[in-house]
N, C-alpha and C positions, 0 to 999 in steps of 0.2 A: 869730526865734520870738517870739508874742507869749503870754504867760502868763496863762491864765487861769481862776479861782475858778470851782467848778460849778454856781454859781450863773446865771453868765452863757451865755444862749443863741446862737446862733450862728443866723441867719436870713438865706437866699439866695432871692434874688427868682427868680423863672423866666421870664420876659421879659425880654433883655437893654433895658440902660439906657445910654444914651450919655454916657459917662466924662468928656465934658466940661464935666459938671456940677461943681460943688465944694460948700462945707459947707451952703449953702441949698437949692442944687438937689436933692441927696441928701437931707437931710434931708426933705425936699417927696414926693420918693419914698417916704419910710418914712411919711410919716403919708396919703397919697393912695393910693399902689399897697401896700403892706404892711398898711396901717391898723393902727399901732404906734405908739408914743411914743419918737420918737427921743432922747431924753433918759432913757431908762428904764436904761441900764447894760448894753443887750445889744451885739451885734455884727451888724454889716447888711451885707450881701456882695451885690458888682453885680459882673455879668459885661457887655463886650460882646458886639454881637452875634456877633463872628466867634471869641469866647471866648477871645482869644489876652492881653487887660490883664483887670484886676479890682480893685473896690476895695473896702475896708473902711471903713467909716462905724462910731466908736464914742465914746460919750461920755466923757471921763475927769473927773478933777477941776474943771479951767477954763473945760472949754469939750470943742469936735468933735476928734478926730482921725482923719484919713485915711489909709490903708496903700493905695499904688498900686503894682501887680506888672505889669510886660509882661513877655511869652515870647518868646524868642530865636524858637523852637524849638518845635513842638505848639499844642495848647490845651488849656486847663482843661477838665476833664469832671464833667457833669451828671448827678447821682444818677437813675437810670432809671426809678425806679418812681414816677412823678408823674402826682399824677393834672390832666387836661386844664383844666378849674378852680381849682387852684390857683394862689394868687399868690406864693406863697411856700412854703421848703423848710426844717424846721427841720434843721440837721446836728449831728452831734456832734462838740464840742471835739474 
């Protein structure tokens, strides 16, 4: 579980992103497809396309940190009311 102030937003792209990106690629994503400041202190969430991994892009003290999850079992599911335009999904903590 990662802990976090409510200050920080939680921001999920809605176009999956291929996970074999790491801290530049991701990052590249948050300021091209998000149009965010990856360094601003929030939390950036990619899904693949088959939604079954997922990662977490979030800045800490020194530098990027990445949280990468795969699923045995299922996939992660996608808040439903989005609208066709959007690039991104805020969710709550």
């Amino acid at each position: 579980m990662i802990l976090l102030p409510r200050s920080v937003r939680v921001y999920m792209a809605t176009e999956p992103v291929n996970l074999r990106k790491s801290f530049e690629g991701l990052s590249n994503e948050v300021r091209t497809v998000l149009a965010a400041d990856p360094i601003c202190g929030h939390v950036f969430l990619f899904l693949n396309r088959r939604r079954t991994q997922v990662k977490l892009l979030l800045w800490t003290r020194g530098g990027f940190t990445i949280v990468h999850k795969r699923l045995e079992r299922g996939r992660f599911t996608f808040p439903t009311r989005v609208a066709a335009e959007a690039t991104h999904v805020e969710l709550d903590a």
